[in-house]
N, C-alpha and C positions, 0 to 999 in steps of 0.2 A: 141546737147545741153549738156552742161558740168554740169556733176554732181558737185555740191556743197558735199563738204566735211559735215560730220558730225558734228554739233559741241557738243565739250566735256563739258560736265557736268560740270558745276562750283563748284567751293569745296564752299563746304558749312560751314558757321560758326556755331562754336558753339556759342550761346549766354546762359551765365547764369544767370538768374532771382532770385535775391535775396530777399527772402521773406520779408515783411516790420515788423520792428519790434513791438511789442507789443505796444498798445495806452498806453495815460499815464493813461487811468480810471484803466485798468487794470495792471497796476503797483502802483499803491497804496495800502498800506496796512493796505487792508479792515478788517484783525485781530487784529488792532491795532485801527481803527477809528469805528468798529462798537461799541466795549463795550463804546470807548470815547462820541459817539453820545449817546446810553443808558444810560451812567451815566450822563451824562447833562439835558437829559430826566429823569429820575428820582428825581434827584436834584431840578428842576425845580417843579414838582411837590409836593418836601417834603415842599420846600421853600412856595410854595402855600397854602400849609396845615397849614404851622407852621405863618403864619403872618394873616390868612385871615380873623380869628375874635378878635385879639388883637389890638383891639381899641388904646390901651396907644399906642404903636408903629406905628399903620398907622392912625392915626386921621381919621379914619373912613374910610377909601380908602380899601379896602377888595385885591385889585388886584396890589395895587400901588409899593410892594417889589418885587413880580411874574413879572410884566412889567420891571422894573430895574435890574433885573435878565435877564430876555433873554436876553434885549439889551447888556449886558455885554456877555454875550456866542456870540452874533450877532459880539461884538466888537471883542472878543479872537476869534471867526472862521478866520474876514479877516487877525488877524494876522500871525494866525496859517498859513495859506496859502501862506503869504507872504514869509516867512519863509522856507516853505516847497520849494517854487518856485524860492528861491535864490540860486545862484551859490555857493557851498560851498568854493568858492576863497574866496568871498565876506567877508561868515563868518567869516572864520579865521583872516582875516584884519580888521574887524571890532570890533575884540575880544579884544582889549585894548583898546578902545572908548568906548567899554559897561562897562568892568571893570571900566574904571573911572568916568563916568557918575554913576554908580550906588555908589560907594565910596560920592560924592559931594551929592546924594539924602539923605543917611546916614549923611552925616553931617547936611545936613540942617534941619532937625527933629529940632536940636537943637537953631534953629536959632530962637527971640521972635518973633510973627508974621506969619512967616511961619509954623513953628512944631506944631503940634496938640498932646495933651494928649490925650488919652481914655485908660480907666479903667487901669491907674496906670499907662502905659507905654506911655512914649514920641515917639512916631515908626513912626508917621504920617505928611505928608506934607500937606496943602492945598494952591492949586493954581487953584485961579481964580472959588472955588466954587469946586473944583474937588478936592477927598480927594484921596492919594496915599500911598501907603505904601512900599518906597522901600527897604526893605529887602526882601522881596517877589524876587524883580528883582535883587538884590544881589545874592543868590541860585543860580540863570542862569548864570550871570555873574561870578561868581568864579568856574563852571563847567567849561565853554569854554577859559577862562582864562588858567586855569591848564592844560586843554587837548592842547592847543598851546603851552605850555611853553613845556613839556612833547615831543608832535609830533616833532615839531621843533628841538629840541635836538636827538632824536631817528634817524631823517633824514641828520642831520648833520654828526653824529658820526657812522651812519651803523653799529652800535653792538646793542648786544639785554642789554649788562650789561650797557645802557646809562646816567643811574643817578648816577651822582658823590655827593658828600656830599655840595657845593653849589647849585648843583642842587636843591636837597629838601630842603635846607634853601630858597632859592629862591618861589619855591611854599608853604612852611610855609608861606610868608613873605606877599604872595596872599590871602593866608587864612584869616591871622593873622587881616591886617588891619580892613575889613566887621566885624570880628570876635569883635574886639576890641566896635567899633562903635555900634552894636548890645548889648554888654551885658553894655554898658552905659546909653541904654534909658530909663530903662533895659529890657529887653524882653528875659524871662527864654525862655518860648516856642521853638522862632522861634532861638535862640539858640542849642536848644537840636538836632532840625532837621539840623542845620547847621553844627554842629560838627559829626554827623552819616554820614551827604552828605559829608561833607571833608575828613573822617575816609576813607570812601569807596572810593572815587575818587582816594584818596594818593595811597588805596590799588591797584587800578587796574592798577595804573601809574607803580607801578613794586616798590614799598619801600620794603625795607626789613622786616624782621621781627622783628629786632632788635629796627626800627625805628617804626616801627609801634606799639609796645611794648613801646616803650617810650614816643610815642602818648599818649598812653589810660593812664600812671601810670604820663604823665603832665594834662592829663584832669583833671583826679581824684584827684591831689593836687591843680591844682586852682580850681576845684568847693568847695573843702574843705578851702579854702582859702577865697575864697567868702563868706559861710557862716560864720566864725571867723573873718572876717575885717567887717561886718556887709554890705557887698555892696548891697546882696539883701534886697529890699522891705520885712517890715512886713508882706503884705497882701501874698507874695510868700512864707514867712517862713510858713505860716499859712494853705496853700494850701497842703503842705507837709504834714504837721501833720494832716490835714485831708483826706489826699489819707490814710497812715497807719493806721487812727483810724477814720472815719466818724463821728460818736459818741461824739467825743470831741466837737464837735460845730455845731451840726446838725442845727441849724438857721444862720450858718456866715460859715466858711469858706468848711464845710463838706455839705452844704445845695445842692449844684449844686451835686454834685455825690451821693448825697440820691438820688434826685428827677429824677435823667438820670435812676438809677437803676428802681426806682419803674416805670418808666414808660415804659421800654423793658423789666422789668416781667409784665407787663399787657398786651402785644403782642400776648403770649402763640406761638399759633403754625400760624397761619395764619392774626393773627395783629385783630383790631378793626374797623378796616374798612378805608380809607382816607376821611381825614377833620372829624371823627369820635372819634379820641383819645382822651381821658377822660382827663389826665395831658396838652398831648399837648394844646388843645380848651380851657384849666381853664386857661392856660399861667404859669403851677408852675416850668416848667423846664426854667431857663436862657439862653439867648443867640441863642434861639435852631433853630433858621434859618441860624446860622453862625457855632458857637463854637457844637453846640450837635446837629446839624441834625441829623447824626446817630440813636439820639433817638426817632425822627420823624418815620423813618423806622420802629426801634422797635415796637415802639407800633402799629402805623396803621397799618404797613405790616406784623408783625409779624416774626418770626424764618424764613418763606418761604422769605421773603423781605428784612431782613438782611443780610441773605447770599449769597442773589440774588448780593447785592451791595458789600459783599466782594468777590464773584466771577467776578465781575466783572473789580472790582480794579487788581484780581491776574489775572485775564487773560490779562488785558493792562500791569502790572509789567512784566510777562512770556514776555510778544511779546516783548517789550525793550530789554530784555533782550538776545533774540534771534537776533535782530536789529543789538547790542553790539557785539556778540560774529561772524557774519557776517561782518559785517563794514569793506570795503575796505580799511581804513587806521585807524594808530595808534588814528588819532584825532578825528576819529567817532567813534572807540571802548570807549576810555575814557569819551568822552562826552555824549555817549550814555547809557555806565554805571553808571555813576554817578548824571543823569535824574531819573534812576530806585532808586537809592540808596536813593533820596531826596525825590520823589514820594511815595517810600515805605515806610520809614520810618515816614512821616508826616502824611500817612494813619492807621498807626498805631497807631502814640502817642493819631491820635483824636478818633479813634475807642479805644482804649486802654481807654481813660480818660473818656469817655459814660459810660465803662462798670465795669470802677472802679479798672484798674490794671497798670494805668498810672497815675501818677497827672494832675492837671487840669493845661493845662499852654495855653489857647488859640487860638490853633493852626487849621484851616481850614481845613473840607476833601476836596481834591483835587476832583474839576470836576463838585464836588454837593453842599458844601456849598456855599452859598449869601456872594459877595466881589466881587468890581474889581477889585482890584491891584492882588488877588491871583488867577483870573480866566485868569487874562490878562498873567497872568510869564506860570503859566498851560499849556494854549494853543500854548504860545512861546516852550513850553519845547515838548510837542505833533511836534510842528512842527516841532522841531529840528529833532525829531524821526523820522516822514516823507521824513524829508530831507536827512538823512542817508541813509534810506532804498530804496529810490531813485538811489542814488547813487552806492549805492551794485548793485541795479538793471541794470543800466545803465555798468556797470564795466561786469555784467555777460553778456549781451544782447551782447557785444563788442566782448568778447569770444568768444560765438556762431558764430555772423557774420564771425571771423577770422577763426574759424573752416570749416566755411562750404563755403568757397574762399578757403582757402586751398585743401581740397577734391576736389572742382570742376576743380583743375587743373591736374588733371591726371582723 
């Protein structure tokens, strides 16, 4: 019987198992959408507080502003989302469809018919029963605008010195236009936060100093120029000299910035309770579901509730700005900067004008005042931020996987 030979061991493979990478729950950025869920949460609640027994305003509907609020946060989440879940190709090719969509909204304010007045300022479209405000979605639109014209040029030319001197007439020229249309309805306000968003956007683009220096000393002679050609409204000349002196017209134009004070010193240290607040429940504070929530806070919540809601604001402004300073490319650093810049600043002029160290010029806290058009740009700008930060993520995960194929071949 013939021995069979042995047989030899078969070389064995190596096979390597590449871990799967992280879900998208946890590539979200949960320091960035928990304060935004908290501040909508709050918001919601100030909103509830501040309409729930002012009759004149909800003909007796206690819940009727609370209910048209969510729904409007229900409406900015799927946007936010959407947003968030776009391919940032998309974005960038989309970014001169939003720019001029939002330019034709701007105009049509002016149009008879269309454009809505409220309190002084022509700003508002209505279509079809739905009021809209788009300077609101102007803000987004001249971000993403700037940050393509910018990225684009950066990627062409492979140097870091990529702005040439048409280059920033060309992004003035982006500004300019929204700029233009804005201070003709007139709308001091949403002006003020538009020119700090462009200030800052310009800056992060890489403008000089020179030019940026010549920003601030052209701002400062047409707003001087405005008040001497008489372009602003009386009622905004008036709003002025009652930020400086309240006193001059404590029943007319200093009356809103008395009544915000006195009712965040009635707050003390822990508020008066919610649906509790003595000004707020009388109704003597204006506006104060939209323009002075803030002072909703003040008083119910008190010093501990106020600062709850400006910590909360700097800690979604901080994570942006972390977002920014990560961003895998030139056109998510700028655009993600210049979210923060607009974000930021607009939180301030309204907290600033509550407490009496800004003028009163109308402008919405982000996240918590009652509005759609400004919850709807909000959660667009949120999602943009998600949408970034995605992307960094995605950019790093790539890394890792190449790292660890690499190593596994030796």
């Amino acid at each position: 019987m013939a021995l069979s030979s042995p047989t030899r061991p078969s070389a064995t493979r190596r096979v390597v198992v590449t871990p799967a990478g992280p879900s998208l729950w946890t590539r979200l950025d949960w320091t960035l959408l928990l304060p935004t869920v908290a501040l909508l949460s709050l918001g919601a609640l100030l909103v509830w507080s501040a309409t729930a027994h002012n009759d004149a305003l909800t003909d007796g509907d206690s819940t009727g502003y609370v209910v048209r609020h969510l729904v409007n946060i229900g409406i900015g989440g799927v946007l936010c989302c959407l947003v968030a879940a776009t391919d940032h190709r998309w974005v960038r090719i989309w970014s001169p469809a939003v720019y001029l969509a939002s330019l034709i909204g701007l105009a049509l304010v002016f149009v008879p018919g269309v454009g809505t007045s409220i309190n002084g300022s022509r700003s508002w479209i209505d279509l079809a029963g739905l009021t809209l405000q788009p300077a609101e979605f102007a803000k987004l639109a001249v971000i993403v605008s700037i940050a393509l014209v910018v990225a684009e040029r950066a990627e062409r030319r492979r140097t870091p010195t990529f702005l040439r001197h048409r280059d920033v007439l060309l992004l003035l020229l982006i500004a300019a236009l929204p700029a233009v249309l804005i201070t003709l309805q007139p709308d001091l306000g949403t002006m003020l936060v538009f020119s700090a968003m462009v200030f800052g956007v310009l800056a992060l683009a890489g403008l000089s100093k020179r030019w940026l220096a010549a920003l601030v000393l052209g701002t400062v002679a047409a707003g001087f120029a405005a008040l001497q050609s008489g372009l602003l409204e009386e009622y905004q000349l008036d709003r002025f000299a009652a930020f400086t002196d309240p006193s001059l017209d404590p029943l007319g134009a200093g009356y809103n910035t008395t009544q915000a004070r006195i009712a965040i010193g009635n707050g003390g240290l822990f508020g008066q309770g919610l649906l509790d607040g003595s000004q707020t429940q009388s109704g003597f504070v204006p506006e104060q579901h939209t323009d002075f929530v803030f002072t909703v806070a003040g008083e119910e919540l008190g010093l501990v509730g106020a600062t709850a809601v400006v910590g909360l604001l700097g800690l979604l402004l901080w994570r942006g700005l972390r977002i920014a300073l990560h961003a895998p490319d030139l056109f998510g650093r700028v655009a993600a900067g210049g979210i923060v810049c607009w974000l930021g600043f607009q939180a301030f002029q309204n907290i600033g004008m509550c407490l009496g160290i800004m003028p009163v010029t109308g402008v919405p806290l982000p996240l918590v005042s009652y509005g759609g058009t400004s919850m709807f740009a909000t959660m667009v700008a949120i999602g943009m931020l998600l949408n970034i930060h995605l992307r960094t993520e995605n950019s790093l995960g790539l890394g890792v996987v190449r790292s660890r194929l690499a190593r596994s071949r030796f």
